[in-house]
N, C-alpha and C positions, 0 to 999 in steps of 0.2 A: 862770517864777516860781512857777507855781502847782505843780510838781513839786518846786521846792527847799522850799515851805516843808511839803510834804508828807512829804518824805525828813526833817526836824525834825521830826514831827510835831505842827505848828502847823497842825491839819485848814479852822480857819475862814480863817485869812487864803488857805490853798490853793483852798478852795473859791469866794472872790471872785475869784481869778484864771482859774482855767477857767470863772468864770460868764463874765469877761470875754470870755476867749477863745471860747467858746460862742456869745457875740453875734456875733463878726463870720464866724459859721459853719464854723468851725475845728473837726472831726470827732472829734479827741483833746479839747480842752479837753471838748463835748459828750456823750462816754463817758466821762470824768473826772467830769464832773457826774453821770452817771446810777450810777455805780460809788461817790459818797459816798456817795449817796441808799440806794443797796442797803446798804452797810457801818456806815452810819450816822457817817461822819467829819467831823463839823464841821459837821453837819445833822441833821434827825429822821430816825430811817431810817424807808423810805417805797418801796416795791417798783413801785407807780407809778406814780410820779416818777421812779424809775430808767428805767423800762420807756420813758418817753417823749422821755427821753434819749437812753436806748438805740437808740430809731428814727431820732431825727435824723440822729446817725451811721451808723447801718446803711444808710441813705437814702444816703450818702454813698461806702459800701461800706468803711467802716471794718471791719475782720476781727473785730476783739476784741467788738465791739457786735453784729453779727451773730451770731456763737455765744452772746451772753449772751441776746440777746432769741431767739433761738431755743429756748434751754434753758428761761429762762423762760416762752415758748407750752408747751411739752413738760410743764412740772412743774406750769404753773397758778400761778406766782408773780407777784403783782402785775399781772394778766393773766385773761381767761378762758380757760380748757388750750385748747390749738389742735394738734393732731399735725399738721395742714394747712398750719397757720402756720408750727409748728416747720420741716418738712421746707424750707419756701418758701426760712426762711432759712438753713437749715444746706446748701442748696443753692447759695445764692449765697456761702456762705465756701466750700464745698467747689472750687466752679469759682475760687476762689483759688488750690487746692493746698492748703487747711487738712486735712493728714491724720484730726483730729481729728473736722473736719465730715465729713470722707468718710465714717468710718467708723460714725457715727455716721445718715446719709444711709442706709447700706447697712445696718443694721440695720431702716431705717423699711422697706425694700424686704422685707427678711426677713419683719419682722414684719407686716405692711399697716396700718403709721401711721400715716395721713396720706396714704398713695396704695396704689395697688394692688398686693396682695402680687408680689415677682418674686422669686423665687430668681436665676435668672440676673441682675438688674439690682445685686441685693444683693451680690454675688461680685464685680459689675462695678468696684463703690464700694469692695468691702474689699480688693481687688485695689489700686486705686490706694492708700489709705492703707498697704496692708503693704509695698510698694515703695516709701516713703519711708521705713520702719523701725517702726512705729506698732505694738507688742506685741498690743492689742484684734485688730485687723484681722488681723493675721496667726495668731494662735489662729480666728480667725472662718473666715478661708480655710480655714485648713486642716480645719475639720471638717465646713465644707459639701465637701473635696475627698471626704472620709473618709465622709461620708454619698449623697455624691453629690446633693446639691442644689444646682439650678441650673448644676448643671458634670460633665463625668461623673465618676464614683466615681474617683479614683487615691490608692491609699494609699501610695505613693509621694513624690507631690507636698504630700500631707499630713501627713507624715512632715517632711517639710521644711520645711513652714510652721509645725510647732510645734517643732522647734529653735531656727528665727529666735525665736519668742517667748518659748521657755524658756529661750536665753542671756540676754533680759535680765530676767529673772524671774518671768514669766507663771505662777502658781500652776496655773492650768487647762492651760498649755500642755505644762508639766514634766509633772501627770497625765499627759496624753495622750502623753505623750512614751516615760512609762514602761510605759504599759499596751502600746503597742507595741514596747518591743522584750521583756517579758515574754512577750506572745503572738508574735510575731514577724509584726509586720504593717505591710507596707509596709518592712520592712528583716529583717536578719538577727538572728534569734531571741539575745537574749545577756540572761539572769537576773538577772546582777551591775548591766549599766547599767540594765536597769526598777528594779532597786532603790533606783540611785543617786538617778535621776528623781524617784520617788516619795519616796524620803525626803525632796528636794528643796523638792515640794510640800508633802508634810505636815507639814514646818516653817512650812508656810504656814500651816497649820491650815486646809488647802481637808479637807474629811471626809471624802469620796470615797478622797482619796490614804491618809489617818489608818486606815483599813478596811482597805484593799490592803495599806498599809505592814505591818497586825498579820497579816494573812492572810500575808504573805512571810515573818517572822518567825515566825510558826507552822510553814511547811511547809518553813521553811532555802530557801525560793525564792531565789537570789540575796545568799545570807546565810546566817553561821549559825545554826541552830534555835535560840530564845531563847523561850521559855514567856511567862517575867513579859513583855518587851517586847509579845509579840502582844497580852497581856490590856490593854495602858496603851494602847495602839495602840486596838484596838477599842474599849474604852472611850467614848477621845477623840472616835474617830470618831461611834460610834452614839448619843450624845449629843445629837446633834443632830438623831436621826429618821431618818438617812439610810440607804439600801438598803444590807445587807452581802454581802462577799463569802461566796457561799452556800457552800463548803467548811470555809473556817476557822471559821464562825460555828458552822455544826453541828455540827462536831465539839468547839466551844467552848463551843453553849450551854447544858450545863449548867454551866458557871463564870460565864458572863458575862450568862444570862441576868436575873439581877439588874439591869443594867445596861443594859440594850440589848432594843429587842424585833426580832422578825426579820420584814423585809419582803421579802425576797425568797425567793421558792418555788419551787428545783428543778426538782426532777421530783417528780407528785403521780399516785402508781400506787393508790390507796385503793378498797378494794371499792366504793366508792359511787359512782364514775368508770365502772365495768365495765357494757356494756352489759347490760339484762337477756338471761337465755337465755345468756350467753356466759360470766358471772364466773366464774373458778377456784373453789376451798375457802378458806376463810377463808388469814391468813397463820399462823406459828406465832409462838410468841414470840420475840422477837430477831430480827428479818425484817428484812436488812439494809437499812440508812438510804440515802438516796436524795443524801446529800451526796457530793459531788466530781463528781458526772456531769453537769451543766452544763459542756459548752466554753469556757476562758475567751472564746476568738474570738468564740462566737456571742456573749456577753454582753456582749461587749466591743461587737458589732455591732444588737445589741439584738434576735435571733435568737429568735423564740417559736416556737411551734406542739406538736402533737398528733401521737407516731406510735405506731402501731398495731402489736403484734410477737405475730406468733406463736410462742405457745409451747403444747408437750407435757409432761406432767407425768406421771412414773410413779408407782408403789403408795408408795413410798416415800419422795414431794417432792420427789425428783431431776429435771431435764432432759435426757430423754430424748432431747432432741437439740435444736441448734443452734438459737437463735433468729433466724429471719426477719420482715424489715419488711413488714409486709401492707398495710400505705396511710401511705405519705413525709411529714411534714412541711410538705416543700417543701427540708428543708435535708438534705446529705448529713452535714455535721458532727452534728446532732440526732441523725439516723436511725443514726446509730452509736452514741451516745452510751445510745441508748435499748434496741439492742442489747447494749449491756456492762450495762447496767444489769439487764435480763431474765437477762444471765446467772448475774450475783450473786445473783441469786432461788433459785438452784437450790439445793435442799433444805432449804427453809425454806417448803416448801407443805404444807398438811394434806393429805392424799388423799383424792380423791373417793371414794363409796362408794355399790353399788349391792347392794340388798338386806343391807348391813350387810357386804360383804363391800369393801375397798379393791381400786380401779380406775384406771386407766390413763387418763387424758384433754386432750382440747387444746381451746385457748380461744385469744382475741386480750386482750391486755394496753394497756390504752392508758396509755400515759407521757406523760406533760405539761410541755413545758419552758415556766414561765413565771417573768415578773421584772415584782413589782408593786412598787411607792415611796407612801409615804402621801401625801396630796392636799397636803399641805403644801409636799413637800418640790419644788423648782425644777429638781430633778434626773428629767428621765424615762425613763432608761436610759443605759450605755455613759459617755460624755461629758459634762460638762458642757453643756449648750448655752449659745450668746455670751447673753450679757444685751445689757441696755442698756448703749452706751456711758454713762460718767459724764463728762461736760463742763464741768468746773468753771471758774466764772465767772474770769475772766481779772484 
């Protein structure tokens, strides 16, 4: 009764019927009442009143009331915030099969909500929710596969968890999706489908992808070369604060810096990096720009570090010969990276000079791959990381 005159939208007379129902401990009528309470239908709304409803039945192991007073512990609605309580009870829907609470559950593990951080415990829970189909969970799997938390690293299997979530629209998953097969990682390298992915996204308006998308469009990645699109693309994107892709932006940003400020930093070879005792001569003018020599892989993998190359410099700014890495990174991708980079130096150095006469000299170069994001931004390199699931009240 109290459902029919609800479906009318006759809140008060519904509301006497699940009080009724309520009384004789009947677990729906009792989430029925905690759910006017919260929406305010044919009552004051009153968060809780909901909330004490909500426990009746969750007491009961009603699903719908468990995920709501769980959310509610989490948010602090009508409630003092509980991540403890939260977890307690998104633990007992989740041992339902509630995909929702699992993955939800497996976030608290990620993040240490409520109990003590586990990677591995966290993979454990998004693992069950993405094996019933649950988009969140399986973008989650796949980039703890992709980072290797809590599971060992397979970009492979990561690869595979974000298709499951980019067929059904996963905005973050479609990124990830396109970023690897742009770089070719964890599948076969194909330009056209990163593109497809990514525009995918970026009709999302996820900004990550809105950046990539202008940067593909800029270099004809996967596309034809399109000027105006790249500029409406980065725009879009960097609007929002968000790290750009370091190629397209520089060579962009004297159009686009109007628009956009650039938070990520290449490679940063500046006399004031160079140890003392060791600095080359100054550089000359027009010393070529240090854009495109970031790997997308490694950024993609969020690949930092410092490598050291030596270089020889003859009378007349040239490279006297091949540059070698004098102390690695740590990455073989970088320590390449930072070698092409040393080379395009060549002859564009002033020559040292001894006694006023120009001289012949070697020194160590240090190149700097690094990728910074403003404090704002919820993006810390490469990927999206999972947020909080969103559990909305049922």
């Amino acid at each position: 009764m109290g459902l029919r005159e609800s479906l009318l939208h006759r809140y008060k007379q519904a509301n006497i019927w699940y009080r009724k129902a309520a009384a004789l401990d009947n677990a729906a009528g009792e989430f029925d009442m905690g759910l006017d309470y919260a929406m305010g239908r044919g009552l004051k709304q009153n968060d809780v009143q909901a909330n004490s409803w909500y426990r009746k039945a969750a007491k009961q192991g009603y699903l719908s009331a468990q995920i709501n007073l769980a959310t509610d512990y989490y948010v602090g609605r009508g409630i003092e915030q509980s991540y403890a309580y939260a977890n307690f009870w998104y633990r007992r829907a989740a041992e339902q099969g509630n995909a929702s609470a699992e993955t939800a559950l497996g976030y608290d593990y990620y993040s240490g909500r409520g109990v003590p951080r586990s990677y591995a415990r966290a993979n454990s829970w998004y693992r069950k929710a993405a094996e019933r189909g649950l988009a969140t969970a399986q973008y989650a799997l796949g980039y703890d596969y992709g980072r290797g938390q809590g599971i060992a690293r397979n970009f492979v299997m990561a690869n595979y968890w974000f298709r499951q979530a980019a067929r059904q629209g996963s905005a973050s998953a479609e990124f990830a999706l396109g970023m690897d097969y742009t770089v070719g990682l964890g599948i076969a390298k194909n330009e056209e489908k990163g593109f497809f992915w990514l525009h995918r996204a970026a009709e999302q308006a996820l900004p990550r992808a809105e950046l990539y998308l202008g940067a593909d469009y800029y270099k004809g990645r996967g596309t034809a070369r399109n000027r105006a699109k790249a500029m409406r693309w980065l725009r879009k994107g960097s609007a929002q604060g968000n790290a750009l892709p370091t190629d397209a932006w520089c060579r962009l940003k004297g159009k686009a810096g109007g628009y956009a400020r650039k938070y990520n930093e290449a490679i940063e070879a500046s006399a004031r990096d160079r140890p003392a005792g060791m600095a080359p001569p100054g550089a000359k003018a027009g010393f070529p720009s240090t854009c495109g020599f970031y790997p997308d892989v490694s950024q993609v993998l969020g690949e930092q570090g410092t490598v050291m190359v030596s270089i020889c410099i003859g009378k007349e700014g040239q490279l006297v010969r091949k540059p070698t890495v004098a102390r690695s990174s740590g990455s073989a991708r970088l320590d390449a990276a930072a070698v092409r980079y040393a080379v395009a130096t060549s002859g564009h150095w002033s020559a040292a000079r001894r006694n006023g006469v120009p001289v012949s000299f070697c020194a160590k170069l240090p190149v700097r791959f690094r990728i910074t994001v403003p404090a704002r931004s919820a993006v810390a390199r490469g990927r999206p990381r999972p947020l909080a699931p969103q559990v909305p009240n049922s």
